[in-house]
Rosetta silent file (secondary structure, phi, psi, omega in degrees, C-alpha in Angstrom):
SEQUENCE: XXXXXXXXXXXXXXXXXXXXXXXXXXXXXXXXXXXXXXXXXXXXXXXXXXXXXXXXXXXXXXXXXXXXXXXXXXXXXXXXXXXXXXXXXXXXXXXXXXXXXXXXXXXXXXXXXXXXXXXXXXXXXXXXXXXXXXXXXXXXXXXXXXXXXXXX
SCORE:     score description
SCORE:     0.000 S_00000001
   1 L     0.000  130.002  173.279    0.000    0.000    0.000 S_00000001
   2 E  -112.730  166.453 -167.979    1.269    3.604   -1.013 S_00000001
   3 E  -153.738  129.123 -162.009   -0.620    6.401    0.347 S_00000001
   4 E  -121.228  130.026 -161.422   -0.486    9.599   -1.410 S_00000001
   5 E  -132.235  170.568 -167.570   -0.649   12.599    0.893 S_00000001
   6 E   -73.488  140.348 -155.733   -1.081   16.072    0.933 S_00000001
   7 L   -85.269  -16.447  174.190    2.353   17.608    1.023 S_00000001
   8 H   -57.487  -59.426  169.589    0.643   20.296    3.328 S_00000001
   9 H   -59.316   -0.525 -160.301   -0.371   18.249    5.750 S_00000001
  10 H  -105.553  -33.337  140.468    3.120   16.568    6.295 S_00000001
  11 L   140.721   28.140  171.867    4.205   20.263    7.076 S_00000001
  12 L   -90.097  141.431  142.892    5.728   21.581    3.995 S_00000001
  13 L    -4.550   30.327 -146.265    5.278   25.027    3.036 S_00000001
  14 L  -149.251   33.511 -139.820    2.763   24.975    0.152 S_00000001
  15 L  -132.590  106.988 -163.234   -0.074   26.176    1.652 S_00000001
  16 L   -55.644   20.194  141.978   -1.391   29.451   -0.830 S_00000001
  17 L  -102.445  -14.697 -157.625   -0.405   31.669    1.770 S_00000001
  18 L   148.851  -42.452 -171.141    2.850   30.097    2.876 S_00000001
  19 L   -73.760  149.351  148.663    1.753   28.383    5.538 S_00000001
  20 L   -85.894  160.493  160.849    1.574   24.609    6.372 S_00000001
  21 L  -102.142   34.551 -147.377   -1.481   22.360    7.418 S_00000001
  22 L   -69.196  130.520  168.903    0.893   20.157    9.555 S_00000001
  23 L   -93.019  147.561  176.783   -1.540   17.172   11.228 S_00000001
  24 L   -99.031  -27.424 -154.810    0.329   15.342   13.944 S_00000001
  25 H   -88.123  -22.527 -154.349   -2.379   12.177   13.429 S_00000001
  26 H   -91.870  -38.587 -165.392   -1.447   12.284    9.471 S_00000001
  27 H   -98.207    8.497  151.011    2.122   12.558    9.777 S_00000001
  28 H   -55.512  -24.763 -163.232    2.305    9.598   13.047 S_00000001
  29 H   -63.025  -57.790 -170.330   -0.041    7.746   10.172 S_00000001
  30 L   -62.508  -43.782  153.737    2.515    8.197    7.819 S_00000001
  31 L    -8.288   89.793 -175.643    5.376    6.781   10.194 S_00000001
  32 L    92.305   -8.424 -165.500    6.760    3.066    8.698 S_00000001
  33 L  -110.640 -167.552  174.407    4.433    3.255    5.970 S_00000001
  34 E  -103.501   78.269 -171.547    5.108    4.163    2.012 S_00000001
  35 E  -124.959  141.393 -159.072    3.490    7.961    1.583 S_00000001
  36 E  -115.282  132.128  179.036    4.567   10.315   -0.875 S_00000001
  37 E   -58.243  109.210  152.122    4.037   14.051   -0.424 S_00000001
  38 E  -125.332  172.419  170.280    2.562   15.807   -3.251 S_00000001
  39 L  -100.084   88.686  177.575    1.093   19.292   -3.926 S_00000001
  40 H   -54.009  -60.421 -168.218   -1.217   19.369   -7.278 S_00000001
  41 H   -40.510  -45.698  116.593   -1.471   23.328   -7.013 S_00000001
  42 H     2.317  -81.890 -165.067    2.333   23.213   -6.703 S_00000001
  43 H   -74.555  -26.124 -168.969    2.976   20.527   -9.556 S_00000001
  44 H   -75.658  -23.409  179.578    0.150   22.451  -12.172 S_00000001
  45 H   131.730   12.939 -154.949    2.646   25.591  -11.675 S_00000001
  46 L   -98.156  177.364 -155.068    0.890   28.037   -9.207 S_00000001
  47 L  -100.339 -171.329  157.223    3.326   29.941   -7.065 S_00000001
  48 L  -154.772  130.204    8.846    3.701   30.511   -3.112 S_00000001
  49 L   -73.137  159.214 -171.622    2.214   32.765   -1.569 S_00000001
  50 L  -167.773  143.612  174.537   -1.148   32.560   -4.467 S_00000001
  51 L   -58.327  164.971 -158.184   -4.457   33.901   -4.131 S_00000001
  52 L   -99.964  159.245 -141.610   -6.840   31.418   -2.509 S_00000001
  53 E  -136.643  124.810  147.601   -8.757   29.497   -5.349 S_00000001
  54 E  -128.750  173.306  158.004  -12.443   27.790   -5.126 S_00000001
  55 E   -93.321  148.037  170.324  -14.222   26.339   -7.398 S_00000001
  56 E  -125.298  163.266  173.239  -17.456   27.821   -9.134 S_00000001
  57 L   100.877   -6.650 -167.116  -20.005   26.479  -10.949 S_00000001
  58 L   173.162 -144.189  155.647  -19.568   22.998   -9.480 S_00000001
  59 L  -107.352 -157.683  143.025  -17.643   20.663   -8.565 S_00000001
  60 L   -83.269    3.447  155.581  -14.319   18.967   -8.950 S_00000001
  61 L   -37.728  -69.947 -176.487  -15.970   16.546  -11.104 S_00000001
  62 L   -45.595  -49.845  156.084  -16.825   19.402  -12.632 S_00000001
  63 L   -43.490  -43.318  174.858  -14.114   20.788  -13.638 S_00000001
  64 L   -60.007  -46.319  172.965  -12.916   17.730  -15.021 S_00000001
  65 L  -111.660   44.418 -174.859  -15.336   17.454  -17.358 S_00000001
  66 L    27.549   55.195  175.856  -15.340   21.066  -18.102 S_00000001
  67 L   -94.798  -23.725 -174.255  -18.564   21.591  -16.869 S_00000001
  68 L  -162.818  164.769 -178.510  -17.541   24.275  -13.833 S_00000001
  69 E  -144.839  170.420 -165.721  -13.678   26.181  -13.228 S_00000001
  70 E  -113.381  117.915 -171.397  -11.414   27.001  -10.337 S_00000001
  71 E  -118.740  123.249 -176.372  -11.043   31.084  -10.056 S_00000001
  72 E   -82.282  144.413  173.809   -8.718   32.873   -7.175 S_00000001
  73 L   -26.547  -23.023  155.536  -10.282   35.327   -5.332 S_00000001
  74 L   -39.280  -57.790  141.788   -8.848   37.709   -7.846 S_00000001
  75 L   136.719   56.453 -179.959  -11.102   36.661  -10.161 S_00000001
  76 E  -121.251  138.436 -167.553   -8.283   34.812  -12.375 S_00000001
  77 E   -79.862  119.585 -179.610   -9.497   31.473  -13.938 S_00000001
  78 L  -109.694   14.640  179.465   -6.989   28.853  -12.831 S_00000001
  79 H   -45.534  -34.087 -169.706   -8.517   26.004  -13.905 S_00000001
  80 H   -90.289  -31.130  149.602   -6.075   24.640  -16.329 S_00000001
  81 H   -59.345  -34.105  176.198   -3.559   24.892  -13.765 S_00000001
  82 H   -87.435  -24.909 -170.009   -5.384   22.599  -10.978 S_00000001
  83 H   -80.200  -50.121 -167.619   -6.223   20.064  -13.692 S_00000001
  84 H   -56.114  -37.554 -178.713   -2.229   19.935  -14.809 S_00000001
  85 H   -71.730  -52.056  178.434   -1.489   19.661  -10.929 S_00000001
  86 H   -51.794  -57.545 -144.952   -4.504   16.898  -10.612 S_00000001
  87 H   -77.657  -57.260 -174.632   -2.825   14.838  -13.350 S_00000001
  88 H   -25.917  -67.837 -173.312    0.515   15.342  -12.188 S_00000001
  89 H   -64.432  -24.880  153.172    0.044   14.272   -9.142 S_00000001
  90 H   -31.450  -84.276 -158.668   -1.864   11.235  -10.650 S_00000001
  91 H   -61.966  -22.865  165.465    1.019   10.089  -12.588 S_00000001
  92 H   -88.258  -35.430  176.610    3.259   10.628   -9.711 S_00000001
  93 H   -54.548  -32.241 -169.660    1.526    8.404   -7.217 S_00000001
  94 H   -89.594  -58.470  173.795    1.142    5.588   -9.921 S_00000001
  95 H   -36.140  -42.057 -178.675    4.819    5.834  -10.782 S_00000001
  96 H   -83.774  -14.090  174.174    5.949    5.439   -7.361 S_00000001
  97 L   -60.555  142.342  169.375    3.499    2.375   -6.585 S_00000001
  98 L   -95.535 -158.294 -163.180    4.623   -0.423   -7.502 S_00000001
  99 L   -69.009   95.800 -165.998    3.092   -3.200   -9.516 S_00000001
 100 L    91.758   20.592  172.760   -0.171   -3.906   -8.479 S_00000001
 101 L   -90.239  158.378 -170.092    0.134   -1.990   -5.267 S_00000001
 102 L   -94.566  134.180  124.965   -3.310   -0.641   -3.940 S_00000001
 103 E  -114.831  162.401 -177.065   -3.373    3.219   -3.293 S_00000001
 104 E  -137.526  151.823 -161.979   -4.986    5.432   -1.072 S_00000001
 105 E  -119.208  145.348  165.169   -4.829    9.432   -0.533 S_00000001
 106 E  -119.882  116.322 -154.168   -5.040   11.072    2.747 S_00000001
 107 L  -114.713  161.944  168.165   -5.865   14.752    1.270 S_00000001
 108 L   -55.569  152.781  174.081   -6.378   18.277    2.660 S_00000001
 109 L   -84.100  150.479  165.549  -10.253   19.030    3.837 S_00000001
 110 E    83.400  -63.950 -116.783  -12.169   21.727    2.111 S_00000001
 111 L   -79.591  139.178  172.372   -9.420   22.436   -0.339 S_00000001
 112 L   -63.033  -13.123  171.268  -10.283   22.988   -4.099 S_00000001
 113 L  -115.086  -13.604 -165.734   -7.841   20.784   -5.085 S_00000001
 114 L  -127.521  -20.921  179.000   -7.359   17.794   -2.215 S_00000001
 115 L   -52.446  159.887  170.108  -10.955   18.253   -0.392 S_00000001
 116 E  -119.524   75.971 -158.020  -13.141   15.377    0.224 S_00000001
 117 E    89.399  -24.914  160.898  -16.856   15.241    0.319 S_00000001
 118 E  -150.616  143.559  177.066  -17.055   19.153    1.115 S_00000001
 119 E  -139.045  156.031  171.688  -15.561   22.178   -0.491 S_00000001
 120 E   -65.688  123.621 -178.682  -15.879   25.574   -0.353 S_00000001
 121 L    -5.411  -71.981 -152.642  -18.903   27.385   -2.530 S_00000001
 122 L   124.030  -32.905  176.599  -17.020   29.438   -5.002 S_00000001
 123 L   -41.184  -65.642 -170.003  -18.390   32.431   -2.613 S_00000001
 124 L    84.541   57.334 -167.272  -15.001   33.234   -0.861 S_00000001
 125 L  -137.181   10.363 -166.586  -17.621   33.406    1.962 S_00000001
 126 L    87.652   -2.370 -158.508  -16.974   30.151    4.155 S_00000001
 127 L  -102.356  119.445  162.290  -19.587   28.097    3.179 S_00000001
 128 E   -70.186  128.688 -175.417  -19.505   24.762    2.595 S_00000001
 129 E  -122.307  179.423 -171.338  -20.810   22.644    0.065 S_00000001
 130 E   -73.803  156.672  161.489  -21.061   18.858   -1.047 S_00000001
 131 E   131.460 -168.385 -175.007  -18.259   17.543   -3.576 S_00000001
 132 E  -139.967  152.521 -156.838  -14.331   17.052   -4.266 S_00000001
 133 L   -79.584 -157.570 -162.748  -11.697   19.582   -4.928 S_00000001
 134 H   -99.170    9.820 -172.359  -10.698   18.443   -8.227 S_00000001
 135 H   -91.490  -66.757 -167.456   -7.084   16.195   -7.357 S_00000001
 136 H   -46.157  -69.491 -166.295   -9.730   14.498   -4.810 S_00000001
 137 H   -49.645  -66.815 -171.509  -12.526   13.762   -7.723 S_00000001
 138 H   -63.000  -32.569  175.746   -9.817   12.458  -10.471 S_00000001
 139 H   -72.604   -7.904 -166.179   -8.097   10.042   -7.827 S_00000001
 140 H   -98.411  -46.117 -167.907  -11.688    8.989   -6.933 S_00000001
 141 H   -66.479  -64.251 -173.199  -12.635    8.365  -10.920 S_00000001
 142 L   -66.716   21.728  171.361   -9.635    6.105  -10.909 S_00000001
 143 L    80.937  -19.257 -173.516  -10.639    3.987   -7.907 S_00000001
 144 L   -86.439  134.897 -167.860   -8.224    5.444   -5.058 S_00000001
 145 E   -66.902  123.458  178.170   -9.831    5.380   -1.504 S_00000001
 146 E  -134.537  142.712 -168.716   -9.370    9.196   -0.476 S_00000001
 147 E  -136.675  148.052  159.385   -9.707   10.419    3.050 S_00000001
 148 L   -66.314  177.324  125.021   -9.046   13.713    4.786 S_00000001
 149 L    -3.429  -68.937 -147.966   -7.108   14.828    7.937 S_00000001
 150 L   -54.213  -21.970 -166.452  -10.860   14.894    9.411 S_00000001
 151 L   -77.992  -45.198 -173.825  -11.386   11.105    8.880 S_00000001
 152 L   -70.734    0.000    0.000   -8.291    9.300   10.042 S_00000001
């Protein structure tokens, strides 16, 4: 088992102000086992510090099937960037698994790109709504078990 994890949570520095999301339960989890940090937001090309991102119009489904897009509070569409970061981060998790190894993601909550089961509106207002950022969605369409901080 490889377990593909949010590079936030582990306590790097990739966090679109700067900031980490370091979990104590995620990175004791992580302890002995095979988990690889990544960042999509990071790997599609966005900077640090970066305006905070949601998605509108949908979900991260949505996005995928270009049905809804991910716009930073700025109002700049950055959608093509979180999808490049979604794949990326695909292609790196199946490259480091080996053959016929099962994975599973333990991803940021909320986040437009790593949430699970709730993300923020598109509002920039707090409010949560059902769905998966869009890293979260595409790892889901491909069968890997994805969990949050909040779960484990």
């Amino acid at each position: 088992m490889i377990y593909a994890v949010s590079a936030c949570l582990l306590g790097e520095n990739c966090k679109y102000n700067g900031g980490s999301n370091y979990n104590e339960k995620v990175s004791e989890l992580c302890r002995g086992k095979r988990c690889i940090a990544i960042c999509p937001e990071i790997l599609g090309g966005l900077e640090i510090p970066r305006a905070p991102s949601e998605i509108s119009g949908g979900t991260g489904k949505g996005v995928l099937e270009g049905q809804a897009a991910v716009v930073s509070r700025e109002g700049a569409d950055v959608t093509r960037k979180f999808l490049l970061g979604a794949y990326s981060a695909l292609e790196e998790v199946i490259e480091a698994a080996g053959e016929g190894e099962e994975i599973a993601a333990i991803m940021k909550a909320k986040s437009p790109s790593c949430g699970s089961g709730l993300i923020y509106s598109g509002q920039f207002d707090g409010t949560l709504v059902p769905g998966d950022g869009v890293t979260a969605a595409l790892f889901k369409s491909k069968g890997i078990k994805v969990l949050t901080e909040l779960e484990i």
